[in-house]
N, C-alpha and C positions, 0 to 999 in steps of 0.2 A: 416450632419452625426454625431451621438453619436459618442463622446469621450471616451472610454475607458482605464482605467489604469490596469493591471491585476499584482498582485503584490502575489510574490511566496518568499518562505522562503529562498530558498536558490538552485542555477545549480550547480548540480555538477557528476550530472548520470539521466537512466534515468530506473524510476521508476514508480511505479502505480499512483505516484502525477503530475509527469513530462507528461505521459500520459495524464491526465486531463487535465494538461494546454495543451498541444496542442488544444485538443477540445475547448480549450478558444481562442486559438488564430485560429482556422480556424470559430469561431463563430465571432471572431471581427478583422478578417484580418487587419488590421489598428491599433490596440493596441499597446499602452509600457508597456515594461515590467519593474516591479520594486523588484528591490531582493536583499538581502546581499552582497552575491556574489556569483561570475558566473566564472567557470573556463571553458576557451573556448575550443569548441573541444567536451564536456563533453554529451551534449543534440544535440538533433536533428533537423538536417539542419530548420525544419519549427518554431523552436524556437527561432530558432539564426538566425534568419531571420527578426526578430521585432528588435524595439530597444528596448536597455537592459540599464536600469540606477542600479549602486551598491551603497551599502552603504560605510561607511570608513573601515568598516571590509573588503575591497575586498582587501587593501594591506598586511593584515596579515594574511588570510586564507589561508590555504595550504590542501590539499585532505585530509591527513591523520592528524586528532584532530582538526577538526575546531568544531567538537563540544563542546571541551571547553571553547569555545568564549560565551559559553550562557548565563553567565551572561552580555555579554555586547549586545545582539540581541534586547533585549528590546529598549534600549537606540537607537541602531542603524536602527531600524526599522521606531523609530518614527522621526528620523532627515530626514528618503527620504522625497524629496520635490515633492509633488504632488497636483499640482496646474493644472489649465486649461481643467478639465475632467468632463466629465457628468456623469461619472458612473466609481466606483472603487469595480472592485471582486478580492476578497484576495481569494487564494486556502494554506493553511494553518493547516500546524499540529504540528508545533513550535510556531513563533510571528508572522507571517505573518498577521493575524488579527487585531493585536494591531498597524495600518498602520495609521498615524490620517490624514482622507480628508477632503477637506475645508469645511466647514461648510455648511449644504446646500446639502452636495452631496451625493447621495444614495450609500452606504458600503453595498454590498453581500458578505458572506463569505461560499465558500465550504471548509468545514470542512472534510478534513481525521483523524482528530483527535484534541482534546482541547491537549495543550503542554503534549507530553509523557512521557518526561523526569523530567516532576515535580511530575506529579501524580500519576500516578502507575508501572511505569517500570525504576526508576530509578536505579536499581542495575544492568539490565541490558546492561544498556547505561556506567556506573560509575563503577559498580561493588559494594563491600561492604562500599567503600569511601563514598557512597552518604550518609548514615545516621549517617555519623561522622562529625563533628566540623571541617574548616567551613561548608562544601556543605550540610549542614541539616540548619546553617540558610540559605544560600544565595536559596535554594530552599522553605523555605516557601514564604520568598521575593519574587520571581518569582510567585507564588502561588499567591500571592495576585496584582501582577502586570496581572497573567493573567483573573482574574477573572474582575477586573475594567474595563483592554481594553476592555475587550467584550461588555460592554457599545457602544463603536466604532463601531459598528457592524449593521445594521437596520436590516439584514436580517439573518438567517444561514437554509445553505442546508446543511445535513449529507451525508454520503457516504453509510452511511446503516443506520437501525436503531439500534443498537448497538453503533454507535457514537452518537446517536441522543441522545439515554439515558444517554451517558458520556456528551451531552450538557446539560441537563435539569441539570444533578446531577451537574455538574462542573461552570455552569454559570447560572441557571434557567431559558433558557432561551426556548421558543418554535424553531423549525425547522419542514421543510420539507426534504424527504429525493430526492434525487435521484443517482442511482448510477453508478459507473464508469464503463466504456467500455472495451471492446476488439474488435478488427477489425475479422469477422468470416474468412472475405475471404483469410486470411491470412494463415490459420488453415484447414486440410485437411485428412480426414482419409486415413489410411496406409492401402494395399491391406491385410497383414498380420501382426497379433499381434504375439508379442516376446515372450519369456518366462523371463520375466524382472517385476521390480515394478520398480518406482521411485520418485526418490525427486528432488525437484529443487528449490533452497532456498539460500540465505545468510548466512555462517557459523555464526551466531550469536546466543548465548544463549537459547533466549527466543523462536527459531522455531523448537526447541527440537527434532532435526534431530537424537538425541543417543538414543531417542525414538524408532525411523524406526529401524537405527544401530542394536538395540539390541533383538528387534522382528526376523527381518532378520535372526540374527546369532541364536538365540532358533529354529527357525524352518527352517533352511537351505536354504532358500527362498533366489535368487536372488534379488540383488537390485544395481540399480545403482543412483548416487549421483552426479548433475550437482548444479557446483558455486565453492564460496571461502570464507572463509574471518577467521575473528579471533580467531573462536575455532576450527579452521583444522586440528592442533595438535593433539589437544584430539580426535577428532572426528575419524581421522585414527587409533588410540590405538585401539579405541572399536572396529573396523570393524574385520569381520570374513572372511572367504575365498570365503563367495558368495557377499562381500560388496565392489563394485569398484565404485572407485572418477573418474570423468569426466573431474574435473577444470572446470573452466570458459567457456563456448561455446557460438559463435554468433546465435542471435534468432533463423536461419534457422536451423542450429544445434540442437538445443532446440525442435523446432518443430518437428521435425522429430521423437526425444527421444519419445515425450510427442504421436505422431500419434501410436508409436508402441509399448509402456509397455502396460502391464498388467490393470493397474492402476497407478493412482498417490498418493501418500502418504502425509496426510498434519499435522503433529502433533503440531503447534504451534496455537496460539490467534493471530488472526489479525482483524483490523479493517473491513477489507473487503477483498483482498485476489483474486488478478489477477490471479494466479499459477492455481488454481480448475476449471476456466473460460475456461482458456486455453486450458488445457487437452479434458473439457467437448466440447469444440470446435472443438477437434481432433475426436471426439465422443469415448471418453476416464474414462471410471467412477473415481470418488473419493473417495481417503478411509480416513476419518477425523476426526478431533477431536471433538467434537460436544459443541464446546463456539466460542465465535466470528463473524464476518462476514460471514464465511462460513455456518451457520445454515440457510441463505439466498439466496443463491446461489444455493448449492446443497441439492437436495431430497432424503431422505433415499429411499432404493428401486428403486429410476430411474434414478439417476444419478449417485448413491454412497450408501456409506455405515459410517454410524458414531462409532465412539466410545465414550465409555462415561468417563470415567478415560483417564487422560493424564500419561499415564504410558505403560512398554513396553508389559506387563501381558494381557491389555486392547486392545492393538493394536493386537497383535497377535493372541486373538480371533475373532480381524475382519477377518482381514487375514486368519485365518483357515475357518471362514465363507464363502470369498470371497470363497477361491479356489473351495470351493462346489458350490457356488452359482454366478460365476460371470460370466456364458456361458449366463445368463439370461438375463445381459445388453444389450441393444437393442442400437448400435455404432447410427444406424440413428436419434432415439428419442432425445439422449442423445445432438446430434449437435444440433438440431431443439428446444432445450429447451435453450443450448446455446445462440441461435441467440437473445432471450428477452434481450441480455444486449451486444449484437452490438450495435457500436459506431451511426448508423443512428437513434437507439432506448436514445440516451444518449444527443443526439443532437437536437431531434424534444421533448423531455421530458425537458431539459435544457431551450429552448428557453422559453415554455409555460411557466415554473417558473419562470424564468426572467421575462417574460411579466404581467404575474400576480401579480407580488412581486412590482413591477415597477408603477402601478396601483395606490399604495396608500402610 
């Protein structure tokens, strides 16, 4: 039996990366896991069910700023010791790639993204500190630490092709894509649709939720808003009297929201972008930005609707479109276009590329 090492950036939630690795560990039931570190509890039962080796980062990590630790990930990444294995797939959108296996041994890297936090999203991650003295040099440093590990690498699959061309531009290197899952059976259409829109997102800068906020309050339109995180502050300022915050809710709860808005709202850049998946699984249209993973995903006219400006001017003419024209979406189509990127679809695509990649 093949040895596998499957080696992730860092446990500590679980997210559209953490999702993939499962798919890695139900493809290599038998696998170690190798990661920075792992706060337990954090990820789900079928992850924390392998064993897990940390780096020395795991005694100073703490939930909240361990991404300051980044200039030391590099360092720490390349001290795991990974020996004894026939095959080592890094899932990777920090340093998780820059993993060095023994010499000899086939490096697959799924790629959610070449490091974010160096190359174009660092004010989001930092704020305006990133392009000040030090964190402007110790980030080209990393820059150039991450373009060499890629070296390390024999193989990369993208999450979409939007990563793909941040690998060509970012390391020159070629890739295959294939992309990440959602489980449909999970996801269920609601007898009756609400008179609701929503968002369901990470309070963080760059998913430009003040966007939705501010569409909403111009044209009176209900909206509701599931998550948390660091701009909730400001984000409740902006809101108007048809804008209510959810907090934090457990997936079922989530699902439920997503079976019975109107639509789902997505105004930020992502690499690829669970949240649109989801909805369209509920047989749910999206209303979007039109850059990023999501130009992949969702089809203008059959599953959604895009906008073209990331602005609130831009949103709310979708919106005023939708409302004329969103009796049109067809709930069944919309799941059944869905199901091309169920996990059984992620899984029987996965293998093939491993098998092929493995070939030579």
């Amino acid at each position: 039996m093949m040895k596998v090492a499957l080696v992730h950036d860092w446990l500590t939630g679980m997210r559209g990366g953490e999702r993939v690795l499962e798919g890695f560990c139900e493809l290599f039931p038998q696998a170690e896991i190798f990661t920075l570190f792992h706060f337990k509890g954090s990820v789900s039962s079928r992850i924390e069910s392998h064993k897990i080796h940390t780096s020395f980062l795991q005694g100073i990590a703490h939930k909240k700023g361990y991404r300051y630790l980044l200039p030391l990930m590099p360092m720490a990444i390349e001290r795991l010791k990974i020996k004894n294995f026939d095959l080592v797939i890094s899932s990777s959108h920090c340093v998780a790639k820059g993993v060095r296996p023994v010499c000899g041994v086939p490096h697959v890297c799924f790629c959610h993204s070449p490091m974010r936090y160096i190359w174009d999203r660092q004010e989001d991650y930092f704020g305006k500190k990133a392009s000040q003295f030090p964190l402007s040099i110790i980030n080209e440093e990393l820059r150039k630490w991450d373009r060499s590990s890629s070296s390390r690498v024999d193989h990369f699959i993208a999450n979409s092709q939007f990563v793909g061309k941040r690998i060509e531009k970012c390391y020159n290197r070629n890739f295959e894509v294939v992309y990440p899952f959602i489980e449909t059976k999970r996801f269920h259409q609601a007898a009756q649709v609400d008179d609701y829109y929503l968002v369901v997102s990470a309070f963080a800068p760059y998913k430009r939720i003040d966007i939705a906020i501010e569409a909403c309050n111009q044209l009176n339109l209900p909206l509701k808003i599931i998550g948390e995180g660091q701009d909730e502050i400001r984000l409740k300022k902006l809101a108007g009297n048809t804008v209510e915050f959810l907090g934090w809710q457990p997936d079922e709860i989530v699902r439920q929201y997503l079976s019975s808005c109107k639509a789902l709202i997505f105004c930020g850049i992502e690499d690829f972008g669970i949240v649109p998946l989801e909805a369209m699984a509920c047989g749910r249209p999206v209303i979007a930005y039109a850059e990023g993973g999501v130009m992949e995903t969702v089809v203008e006219g059959r599953t959604g609707l895009f906008f073209a400006q990331q602005s609130p001017r831009s949103l709310a003419e979708a919106l005023l479109r939708f409302e004329k024209e969103g009796h049109q979406f067809d709930p069944v189509l919309i799941r059944q276009y869905a199901a091309k990127f169920d996990k059984s679809v992620f899984m029987e695509n996965m293998h093939l590329c491993l098998k092929d990649m493995l070939k030579h």
